[in-house]
C-alpha positions in Angstrom: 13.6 -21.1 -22.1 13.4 -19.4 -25.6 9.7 -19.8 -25.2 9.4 -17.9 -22.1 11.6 -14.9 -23.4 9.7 -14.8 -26.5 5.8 -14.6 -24.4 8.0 -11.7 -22.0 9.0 -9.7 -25.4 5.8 -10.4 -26.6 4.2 -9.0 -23.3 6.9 -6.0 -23.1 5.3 -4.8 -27.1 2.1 -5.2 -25.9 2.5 -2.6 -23.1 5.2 -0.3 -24.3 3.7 -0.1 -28.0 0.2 -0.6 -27.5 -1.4 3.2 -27.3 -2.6 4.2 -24.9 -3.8 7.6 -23.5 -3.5 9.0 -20.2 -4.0 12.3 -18.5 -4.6 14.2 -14.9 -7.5 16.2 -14.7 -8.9 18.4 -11.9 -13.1 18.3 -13.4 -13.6 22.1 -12.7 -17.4 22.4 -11.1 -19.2 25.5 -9.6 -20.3 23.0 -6.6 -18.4 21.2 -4.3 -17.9 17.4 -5.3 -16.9 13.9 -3.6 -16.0 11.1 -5.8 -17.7 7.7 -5.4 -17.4 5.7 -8.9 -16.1 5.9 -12.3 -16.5 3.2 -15.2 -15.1 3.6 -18.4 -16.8 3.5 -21.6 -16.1 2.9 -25.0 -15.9 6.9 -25.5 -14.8 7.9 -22.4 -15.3 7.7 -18.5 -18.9 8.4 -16.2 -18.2 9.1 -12.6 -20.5 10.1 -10.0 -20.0 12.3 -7.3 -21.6 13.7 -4.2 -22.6 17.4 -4.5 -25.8 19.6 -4.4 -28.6 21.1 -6.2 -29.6 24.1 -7.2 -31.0 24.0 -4.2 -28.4 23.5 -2.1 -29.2 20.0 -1.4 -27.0 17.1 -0.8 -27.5 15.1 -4.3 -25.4 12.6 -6.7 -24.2 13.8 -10.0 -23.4 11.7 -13.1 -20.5 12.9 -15.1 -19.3 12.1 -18.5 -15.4 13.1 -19.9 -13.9 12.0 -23.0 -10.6 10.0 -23.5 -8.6 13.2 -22.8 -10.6 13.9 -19.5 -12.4 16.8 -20.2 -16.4 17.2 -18.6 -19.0 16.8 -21.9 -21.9 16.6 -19.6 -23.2 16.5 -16.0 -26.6 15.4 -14.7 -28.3 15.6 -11.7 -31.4 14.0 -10.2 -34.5 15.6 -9.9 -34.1 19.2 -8.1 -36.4 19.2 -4.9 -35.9 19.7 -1.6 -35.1 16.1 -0.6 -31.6 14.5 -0.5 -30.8 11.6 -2.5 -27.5 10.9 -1.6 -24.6 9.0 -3.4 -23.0 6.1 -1.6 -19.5 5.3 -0.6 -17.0 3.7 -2.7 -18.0 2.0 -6.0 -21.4 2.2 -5.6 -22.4 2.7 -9.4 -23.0 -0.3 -10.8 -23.2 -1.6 -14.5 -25.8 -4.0 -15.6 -24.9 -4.9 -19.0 -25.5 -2.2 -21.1 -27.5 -0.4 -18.3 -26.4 1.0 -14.9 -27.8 1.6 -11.2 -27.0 3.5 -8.1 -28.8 3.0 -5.0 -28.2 4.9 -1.1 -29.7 7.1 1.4 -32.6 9.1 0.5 -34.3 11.8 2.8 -37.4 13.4 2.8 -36.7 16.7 4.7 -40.7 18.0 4.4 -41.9 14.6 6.4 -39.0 14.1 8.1 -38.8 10.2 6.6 -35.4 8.3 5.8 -35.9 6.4 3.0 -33.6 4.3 0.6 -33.6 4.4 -3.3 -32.6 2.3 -6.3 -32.2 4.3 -9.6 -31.5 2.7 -13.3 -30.1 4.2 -15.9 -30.1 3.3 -19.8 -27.1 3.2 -21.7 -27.2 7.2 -22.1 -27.2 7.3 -18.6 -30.5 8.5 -18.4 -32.8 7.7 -15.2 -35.1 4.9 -16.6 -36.4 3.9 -12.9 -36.3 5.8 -9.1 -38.1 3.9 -6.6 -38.2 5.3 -2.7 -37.9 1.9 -0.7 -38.7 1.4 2.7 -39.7 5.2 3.3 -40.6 5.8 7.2 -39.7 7.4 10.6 -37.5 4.7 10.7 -33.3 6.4 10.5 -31.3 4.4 7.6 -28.6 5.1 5.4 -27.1 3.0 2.4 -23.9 3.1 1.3 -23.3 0.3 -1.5 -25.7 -2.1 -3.8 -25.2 -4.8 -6.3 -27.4 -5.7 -8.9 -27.1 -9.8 -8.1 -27.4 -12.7 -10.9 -30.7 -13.4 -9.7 -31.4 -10.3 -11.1 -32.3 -8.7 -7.6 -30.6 -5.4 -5.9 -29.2 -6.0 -2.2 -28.7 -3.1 -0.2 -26.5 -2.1 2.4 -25.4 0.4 5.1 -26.8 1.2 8.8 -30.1 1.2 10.7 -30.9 2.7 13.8 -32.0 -0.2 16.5 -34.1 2.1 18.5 -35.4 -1.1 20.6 -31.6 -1.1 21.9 -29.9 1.9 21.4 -27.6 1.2 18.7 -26.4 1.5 15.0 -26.1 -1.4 13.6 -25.2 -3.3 10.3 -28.2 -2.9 7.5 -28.6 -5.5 4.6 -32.3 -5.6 2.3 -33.2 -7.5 -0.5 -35.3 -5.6 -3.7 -36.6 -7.3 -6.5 -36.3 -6.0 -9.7 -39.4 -3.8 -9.7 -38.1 -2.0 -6.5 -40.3 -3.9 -4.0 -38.6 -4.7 -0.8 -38.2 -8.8 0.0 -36.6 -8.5 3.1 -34.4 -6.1 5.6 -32.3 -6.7 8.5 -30.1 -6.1 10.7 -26.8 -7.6 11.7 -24.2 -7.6 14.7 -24.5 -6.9 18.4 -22.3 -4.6 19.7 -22.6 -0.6 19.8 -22.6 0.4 16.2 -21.9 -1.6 13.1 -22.3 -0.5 8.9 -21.6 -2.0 5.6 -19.9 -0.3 3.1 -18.9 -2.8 0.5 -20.8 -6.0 -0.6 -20.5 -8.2 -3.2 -22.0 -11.5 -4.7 -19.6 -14.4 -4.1 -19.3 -17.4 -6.6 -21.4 -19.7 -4.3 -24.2 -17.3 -5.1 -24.2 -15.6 -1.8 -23.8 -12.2 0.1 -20.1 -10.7 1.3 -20.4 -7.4 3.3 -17.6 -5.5 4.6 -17.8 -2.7 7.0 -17.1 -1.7 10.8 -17.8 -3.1 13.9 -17.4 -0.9 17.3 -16.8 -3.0 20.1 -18.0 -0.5 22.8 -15.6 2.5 22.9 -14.2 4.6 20.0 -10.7 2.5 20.0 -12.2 -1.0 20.1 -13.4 -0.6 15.9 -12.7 -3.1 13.8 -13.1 -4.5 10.2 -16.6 -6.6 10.1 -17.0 -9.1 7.4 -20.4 -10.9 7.2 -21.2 -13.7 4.8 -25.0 -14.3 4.4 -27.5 -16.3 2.0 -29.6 -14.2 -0.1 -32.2 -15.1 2.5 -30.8 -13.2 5.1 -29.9 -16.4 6.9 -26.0 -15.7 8.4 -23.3 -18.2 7.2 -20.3 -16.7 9.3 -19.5 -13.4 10.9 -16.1 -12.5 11.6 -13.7 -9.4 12.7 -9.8 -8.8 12.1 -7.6 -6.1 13.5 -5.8 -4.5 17.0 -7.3 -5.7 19.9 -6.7 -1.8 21.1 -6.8 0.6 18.4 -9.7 1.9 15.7 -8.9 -0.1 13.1 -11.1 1.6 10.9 -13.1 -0.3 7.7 -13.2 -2.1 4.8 -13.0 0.3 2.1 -12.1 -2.6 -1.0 -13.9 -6.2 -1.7 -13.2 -8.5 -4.2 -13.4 -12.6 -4.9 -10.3 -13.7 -6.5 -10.0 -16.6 -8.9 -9.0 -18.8 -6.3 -12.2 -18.5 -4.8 -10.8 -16.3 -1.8 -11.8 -12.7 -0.7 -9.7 -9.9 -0.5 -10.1 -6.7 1.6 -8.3 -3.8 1.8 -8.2 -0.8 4.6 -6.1 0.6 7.3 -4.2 -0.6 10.3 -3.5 1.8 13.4 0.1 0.9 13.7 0.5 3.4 16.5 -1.3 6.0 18.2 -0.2 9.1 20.4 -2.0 11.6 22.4 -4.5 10.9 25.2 -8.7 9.8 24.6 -9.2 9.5 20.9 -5.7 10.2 20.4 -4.1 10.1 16.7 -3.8 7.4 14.6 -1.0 6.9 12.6 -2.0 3.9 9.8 -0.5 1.7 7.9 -2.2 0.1 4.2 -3.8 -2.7 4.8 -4.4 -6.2 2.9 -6.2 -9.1 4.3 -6.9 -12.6 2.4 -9.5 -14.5 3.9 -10.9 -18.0 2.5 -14.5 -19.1 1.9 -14.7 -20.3 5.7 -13.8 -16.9 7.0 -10.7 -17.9 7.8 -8.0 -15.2 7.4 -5.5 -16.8 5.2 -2.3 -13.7 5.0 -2.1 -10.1 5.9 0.3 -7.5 4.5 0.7 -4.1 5.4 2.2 -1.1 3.5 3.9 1.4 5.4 4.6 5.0 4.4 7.0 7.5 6.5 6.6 10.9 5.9 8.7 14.1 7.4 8.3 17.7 7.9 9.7 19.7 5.5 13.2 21.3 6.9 13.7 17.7 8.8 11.9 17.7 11.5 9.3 15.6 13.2 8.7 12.1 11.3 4.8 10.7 10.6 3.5 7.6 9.3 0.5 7.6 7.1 -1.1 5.0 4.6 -4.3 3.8 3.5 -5.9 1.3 0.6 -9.4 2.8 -0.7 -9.8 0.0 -3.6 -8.7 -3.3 -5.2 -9.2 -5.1 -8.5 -7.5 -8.2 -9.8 -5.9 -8.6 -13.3 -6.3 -11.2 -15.5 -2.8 -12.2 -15.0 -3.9 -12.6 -11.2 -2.0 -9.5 -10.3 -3.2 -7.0 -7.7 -3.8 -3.6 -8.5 -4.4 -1.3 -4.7 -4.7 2.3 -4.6 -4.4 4.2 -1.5 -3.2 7.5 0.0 -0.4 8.6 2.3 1.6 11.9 2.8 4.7 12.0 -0.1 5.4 14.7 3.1 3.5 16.6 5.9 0.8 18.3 5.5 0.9 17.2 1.1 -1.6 13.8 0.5 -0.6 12.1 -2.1 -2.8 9.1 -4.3 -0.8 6.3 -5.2 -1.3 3.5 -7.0 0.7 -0.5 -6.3 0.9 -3.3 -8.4 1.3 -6.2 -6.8 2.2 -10.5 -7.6 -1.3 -12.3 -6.1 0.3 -12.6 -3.1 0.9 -8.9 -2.4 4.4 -8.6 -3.1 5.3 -4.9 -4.7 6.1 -5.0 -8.3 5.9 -1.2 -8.8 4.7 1.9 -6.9 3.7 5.3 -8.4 2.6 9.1 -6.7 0.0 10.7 -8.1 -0.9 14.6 -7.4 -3.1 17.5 -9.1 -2.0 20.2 -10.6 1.3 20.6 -9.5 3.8 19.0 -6.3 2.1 21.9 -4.5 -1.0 20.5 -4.1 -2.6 19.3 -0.8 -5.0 17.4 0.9 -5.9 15.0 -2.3 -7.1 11.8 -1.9 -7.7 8.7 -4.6 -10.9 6.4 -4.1 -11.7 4.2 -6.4 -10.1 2.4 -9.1 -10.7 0.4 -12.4 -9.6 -1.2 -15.5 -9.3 0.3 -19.1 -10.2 -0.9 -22.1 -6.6 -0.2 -23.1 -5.1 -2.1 -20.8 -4.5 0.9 -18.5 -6.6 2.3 -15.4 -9.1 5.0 -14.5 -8.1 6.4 -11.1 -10.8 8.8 -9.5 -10.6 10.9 -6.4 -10.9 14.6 -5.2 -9.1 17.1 -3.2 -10.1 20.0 -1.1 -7.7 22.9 -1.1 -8.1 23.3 -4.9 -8.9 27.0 -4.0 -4.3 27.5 -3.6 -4.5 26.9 -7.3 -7.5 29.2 -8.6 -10.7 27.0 -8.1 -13.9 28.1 -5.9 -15.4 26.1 -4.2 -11.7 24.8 -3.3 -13.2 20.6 -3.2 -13.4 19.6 -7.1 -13.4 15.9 -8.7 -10.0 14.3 -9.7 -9.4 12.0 -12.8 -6.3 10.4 -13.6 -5.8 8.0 -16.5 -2.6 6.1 -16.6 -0.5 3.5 -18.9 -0.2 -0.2 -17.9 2.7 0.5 -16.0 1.0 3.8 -14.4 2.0 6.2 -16.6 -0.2 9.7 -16.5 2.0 12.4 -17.9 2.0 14.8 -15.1 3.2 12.9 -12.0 4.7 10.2 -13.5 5.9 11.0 -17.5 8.4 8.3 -17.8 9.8 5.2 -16.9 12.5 5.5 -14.2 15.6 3.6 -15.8 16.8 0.4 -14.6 19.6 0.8 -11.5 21.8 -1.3 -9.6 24.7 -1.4 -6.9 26.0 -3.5 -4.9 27.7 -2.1 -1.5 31.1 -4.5 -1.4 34.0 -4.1 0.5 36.7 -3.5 -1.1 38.5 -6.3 0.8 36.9 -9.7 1.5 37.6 -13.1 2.6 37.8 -15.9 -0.2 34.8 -18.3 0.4 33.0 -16.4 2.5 29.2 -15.3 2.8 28.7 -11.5 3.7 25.2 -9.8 4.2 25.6 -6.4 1.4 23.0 -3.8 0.3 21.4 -4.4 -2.4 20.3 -1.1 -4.4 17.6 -1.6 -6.8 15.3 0.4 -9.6 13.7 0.2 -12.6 10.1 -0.6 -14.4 8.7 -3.1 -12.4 10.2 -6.1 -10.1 10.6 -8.6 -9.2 14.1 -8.0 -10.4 16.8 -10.6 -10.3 20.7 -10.2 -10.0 23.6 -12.4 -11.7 26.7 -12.5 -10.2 30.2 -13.4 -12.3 31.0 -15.8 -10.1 27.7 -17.7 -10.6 25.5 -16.4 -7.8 22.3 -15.8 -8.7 19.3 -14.1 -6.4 16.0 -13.7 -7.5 12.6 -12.9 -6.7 13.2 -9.3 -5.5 10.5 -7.0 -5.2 10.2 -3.4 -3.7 10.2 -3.8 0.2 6.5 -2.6 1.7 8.1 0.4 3.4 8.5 3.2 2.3 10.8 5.9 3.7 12.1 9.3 2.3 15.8 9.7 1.5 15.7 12.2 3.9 15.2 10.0 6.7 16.9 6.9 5.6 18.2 3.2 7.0 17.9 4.0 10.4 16.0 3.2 13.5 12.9 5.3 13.8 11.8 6.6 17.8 8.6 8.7 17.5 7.9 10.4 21.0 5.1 12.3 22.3 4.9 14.0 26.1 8.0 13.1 26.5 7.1 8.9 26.0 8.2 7.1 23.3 5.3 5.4 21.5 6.0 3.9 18.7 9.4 2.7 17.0 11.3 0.5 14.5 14.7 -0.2 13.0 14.5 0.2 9.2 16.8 -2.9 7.9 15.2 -2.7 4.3 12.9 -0.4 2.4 11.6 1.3 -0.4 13.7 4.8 -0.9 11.4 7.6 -2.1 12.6 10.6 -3.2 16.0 9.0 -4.6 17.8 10.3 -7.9 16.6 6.5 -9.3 13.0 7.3 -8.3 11.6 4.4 -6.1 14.5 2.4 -4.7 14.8 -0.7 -3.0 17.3 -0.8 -0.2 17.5 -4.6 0.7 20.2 -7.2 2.2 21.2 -9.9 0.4 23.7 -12.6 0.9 26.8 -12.4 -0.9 29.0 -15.0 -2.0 32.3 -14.0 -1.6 34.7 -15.3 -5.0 36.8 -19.1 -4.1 39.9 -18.1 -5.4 42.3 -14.7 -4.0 43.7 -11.6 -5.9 42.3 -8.6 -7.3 39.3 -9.4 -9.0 36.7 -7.5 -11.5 33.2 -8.5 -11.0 30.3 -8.3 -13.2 26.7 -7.6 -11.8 23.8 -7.6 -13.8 20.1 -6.9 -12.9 17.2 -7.8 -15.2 14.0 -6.4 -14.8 9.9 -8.4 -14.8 10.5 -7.6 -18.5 13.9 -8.8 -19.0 15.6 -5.7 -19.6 19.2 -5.7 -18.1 21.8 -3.4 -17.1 25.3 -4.7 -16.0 28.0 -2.7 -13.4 31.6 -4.3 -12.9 32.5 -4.3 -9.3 36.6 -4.0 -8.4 37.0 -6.3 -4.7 40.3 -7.7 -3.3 40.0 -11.2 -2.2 42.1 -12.9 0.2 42.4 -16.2 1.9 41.1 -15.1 5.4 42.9 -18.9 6.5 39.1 -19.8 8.3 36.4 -20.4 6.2 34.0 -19.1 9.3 33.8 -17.3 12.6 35.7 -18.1 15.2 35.3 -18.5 19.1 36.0 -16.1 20.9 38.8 -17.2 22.2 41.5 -19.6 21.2 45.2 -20.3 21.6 46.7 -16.9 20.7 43.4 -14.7 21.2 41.1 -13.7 23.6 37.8 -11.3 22.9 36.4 -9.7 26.4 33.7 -8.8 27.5 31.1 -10.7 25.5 28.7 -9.4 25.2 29.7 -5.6 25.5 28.1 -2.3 26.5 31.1 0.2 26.0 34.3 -1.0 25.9 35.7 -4.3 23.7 39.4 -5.6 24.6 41.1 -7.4 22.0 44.2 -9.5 23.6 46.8 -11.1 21.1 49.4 -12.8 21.7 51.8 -12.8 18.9 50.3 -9.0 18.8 54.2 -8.3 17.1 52.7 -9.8 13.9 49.4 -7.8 14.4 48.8 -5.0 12.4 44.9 -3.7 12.9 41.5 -4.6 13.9 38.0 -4.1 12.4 34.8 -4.2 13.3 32.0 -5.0 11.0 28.5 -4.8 11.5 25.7 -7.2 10.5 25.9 -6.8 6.6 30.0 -6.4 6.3 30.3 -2.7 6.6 33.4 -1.5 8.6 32.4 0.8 11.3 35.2 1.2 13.4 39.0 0.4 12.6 41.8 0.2 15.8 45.7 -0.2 14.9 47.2 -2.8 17.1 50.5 -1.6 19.4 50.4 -3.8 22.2 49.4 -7.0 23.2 45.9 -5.9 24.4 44.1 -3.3 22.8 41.1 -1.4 24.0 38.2 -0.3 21.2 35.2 2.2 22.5 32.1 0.9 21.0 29.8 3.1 22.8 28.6 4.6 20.2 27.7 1.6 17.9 24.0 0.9 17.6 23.0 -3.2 19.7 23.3 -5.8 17.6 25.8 -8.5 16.6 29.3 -7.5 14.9 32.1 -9.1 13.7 36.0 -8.6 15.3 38.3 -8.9 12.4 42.1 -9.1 13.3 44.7 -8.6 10.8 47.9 -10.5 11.6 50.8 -11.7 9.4 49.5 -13.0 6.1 46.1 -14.2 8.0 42.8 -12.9 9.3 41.0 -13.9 11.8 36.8 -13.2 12.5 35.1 -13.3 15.6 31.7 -12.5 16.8 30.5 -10.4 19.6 27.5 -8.9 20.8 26.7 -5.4 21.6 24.6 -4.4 24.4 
């Protein structure tokens, strides 16, 4: 035991006292930019973008800040009349000391589509451009790796023009920029990669799109192939009815297994195309394609003056920490119309350890997104995006890069300057029955989770880690019932969740089970909460405890009561009959509240629960120096 808490204060220095500079930059430009990579360097950070010439040509751009995030150079390709575009998503690639960037490249005075590879020495210089495969033929690349075999594999989309349809492009290059092989992959009416990587067994993992006919029928493709072309398995994942979307993030993990991230339509309104409202979303799959867990991250948003509530979320990038930690960023609304960037860390099974926002400039901003995402050599993370209505704020054209550096525990000195401080209550009664076990909110916040909470009495529960929804303050625990024309189509009750927007920052809202004391009075109990880094904060809780005289819930009826109807829509009648000894009734819902409270003056007694939301309660009758619990459900 002392071993353990001397590695977590050891861990806790490292973080907390170990410098480490962050900063949020917007990387003013006089052309519009989109970003695609960043990689930090021992000086500073490179990140490409997609922009323009001179010219007004769609081109990449290599950028260079320093450690405080501010532009020392910029370079662009070659200026000519013919677009060499930039990828998607992590597309710039180190090679040792050296780095390479390969997509789409059109020649607009022939009319050709083309693809390139570019190297670059360690001063980012262009050491190599080769034009590959550079015909009539339509192509487009969107990612590359630079593979231990010390080949490039390419891949994007390629027009079948034998049967109509866009499908999945993958091509082998050797290291002088000659082209091995090319081909084409899936069957159905238009398919893409946009991520690949090299897997441990030394072979090919591309994830992408597959449309299945219609606009609604997308859905994530995942192809593993040999690096001769030669498929080893081919699978999809998502709603059999909705877009689904891609892959955006693809990693191998240390157990072998792959990881993607994206979106999932978790509801759509509106007629044709309709809109999709999406939640984050991880898959694991194993070597054999098989998908192994899925979690999804759900974030509510609301119009500002409470009004109409939306649901938004999306994961553009993964990476996985030594520890074997998960590090996702995505981006949702923090509330309509205002994108935010935010940034999870995760245990490696996806469980939420801590969540930060991330915004530009000021909480004004809108319509910013985060893309891509990696490590530091301080132990923090280089986040890299862009937004596009920059011009509110001063900047022409309005679409300019974004940097944000943050701390290990996502720390960036504009949107998140300091640790929130470690929180806990408990919601008690102020009455319960000796030897009892009650469902009570849990309130939680602090640096990271998973958080664990000691109870006086001995209880302990553990393993608690921020809940995977996420719901403004404004809108609550409740049960959510989004309509459109007049339908409802889509809706959920909100037992637990993440609190945004509360005074304690993120806060988890979670039922636990509560132990009730074994031993009546007036008791003072002590509650302490310890954080991932074993800091602690204790409250003292003040609960009457009384010998109920069952140790359970009864029937509904026995000698000397009777509970009718059960179930019940809108009336309950509560018959008693020594109701002379009776003094009141309670109802309790499902995690020991008291929602309604009836005084007994007769031997039956009527209680209007009309108003209470379904779901199962619990009848508590006070009488003499005993109490009695039974259950009942409402319709």
């Amino acid at each position: 035991m002392k071993k353990q808490v001397l590695i977590i204060l050891l861990l806790l220095m490292q973080e907390v006292a170990f410098a480490q500079n962050v900063f949020n930059q917007i990387i003013e430009d006089t052309a519009a930019n989109v970003m695609n990579s960043v990689i930090a360097v021992d000086t500073g950070y490179v990140y490409v973008t997609g922009t323009q010439n001179t010219n007004g040509v769609r081109c990449y751009s290599i950028n260079y800040v320093d450690n405080n995030g501010y532009r020392v150079w910029k370079k662009l390709p070659i200026v000519d009349n013919n677009q060499i575009w930039e990828g998607w998503n992590n597309n710039f690639k180190q090679i040792i000391s050296e780095y390479s960037l390969s997509s789409g490249y059109v020649n607009t005075t022939e009319g050709y589509y083309g693809t390139h590879i570019s190297t670059f020495d360690s001063l980012f210089n262009i050491k190599s451009f080769k034009i590959i495969s550079n015909d009539t033929l339509w192509k487009k690349v969107f990612n590359h790796i630079h593979s231990s075999f010390s080949d490039f594999f390419l891949t994007g989309q390629i027009y079948d023009y034998e049967n109509s349809i866009y499908r999945l492009y993958l091509a082998k290059v050797d290291s002088s920029g000659n082209l091995i092989w090319q081909n084409k992959y899936g069957n159905n009416s238009l398919e893409y990669g946009g991520q690949i990587i090299e897997t441990k067994d030394k072979n090919l993992l591309v994830g992408g799109s597959t449309w299945l006919g219609a606009d609604i029928h997308a859905k994530w493709y995942l192809l593993k192939t040999d690096t001769s072309s030669n498929i080893v398995w081919e699978r999809v994942f998502g709603h059999n009815t909705y877009r689904n979307g891609a892959i955006n993030g693809l990693i191998e993990t240390r157990d072998s297994c792959y990881l993607a991230c994206g979106g999932y339509p978790a509801a759509k309104y509106g007629t044709g195309s309709g809109e999709i409202l999406w939640d984050g979303c991880l898959r694991k799959i194993n070597q054999d394609g098989e998908l192994i867990s899925t979690n999804y991250y759900r974030h509510y948003t609301y119009y500002p003056g409470g009004g109409e509530i939306e649901l938004l979320s999306n994961l553009n990038s993964i990476i996985e920490l030594d520890s074997g930690d998960l590090m996702l960023l995505g981006s949702s609304y923090s509330y309509y119309p205002r994108n935010r960037g935010y940034l999870i860390k995760t245990d490696s099974d996806g469980n939420i350890k801590w969540h930060r926002y991330y915004y530009a400039i000021d909480s004004l901003t809108r319509q910013q997104y985060l893309t891509v995402l990696q490590p530091t050599n301080d132990n923090g993370f280089i986040l890299a995006g862009y937004g596009n209505e920059y011009d509110t704020h001063g900047y022409e054209p309005p679409q300019q890069a974004w940097l944000v550096k943050t701390d290990s525990l996502g720390l960036d000195g504009l949107s998140n300057a300091e640790l929130p401080d470690l929180n806990i209550d408990l919601e008690l009664p102020t009455t319960i029955c000796m030897s009892d076990t009650i469902s009570v909110y849990a309130y939680l916040a602090g640096k990271s989770a998973p958080y664990t909470i000691e109870i006086s009495t001995g209880q302990v529960i553990d393993s608690i880690f921020y809940p995977p929804t996420f719901v403004p303050v404004e809108i609550g625990l409740t049960h959510v019932d989004l309509q459109w024309g007049g339908e409802t189509y889509f809706e959920q009750t909100i037992t637990e969740a993440t609190l945004t927007n509360h005074a304690w920052g993120q806060c988890i809202a979670k039922p636990v089970q509560f132990y009730t004391p074994t031993t009546a009075g007036l008791q003072e109990l002590h509650i302490t909460v310890t954080d991932a880094y074993g800091e602690s904060k204790t409250i003292t809780k003040e609960v009457n405890v009384i010998d109920c005289g069952v140790g359970s819930i009864q029937e509904n009826s026995n000698s000397g009561y009777k509970i009718y109807p059960n179930p019940a829509k809108d009336r309950v009648f509560v018959n008693i009959l020594a109701y002379e000894n009776a003094s009141y009734i309670e109802i309790l819902n499902s995690v020991g509240q008291v929602v309604l409270t009836k005084n007994v003056s007769s031997e039956e007694t009527e209680i209007n629960i009309k108003e209470l939301s379904p779901g199962s309660y619990v009848v508590r009758v006070y009488c003499g120096n005993k109490i009695e619990n039974f259950k009942i459900e409402k319709l």
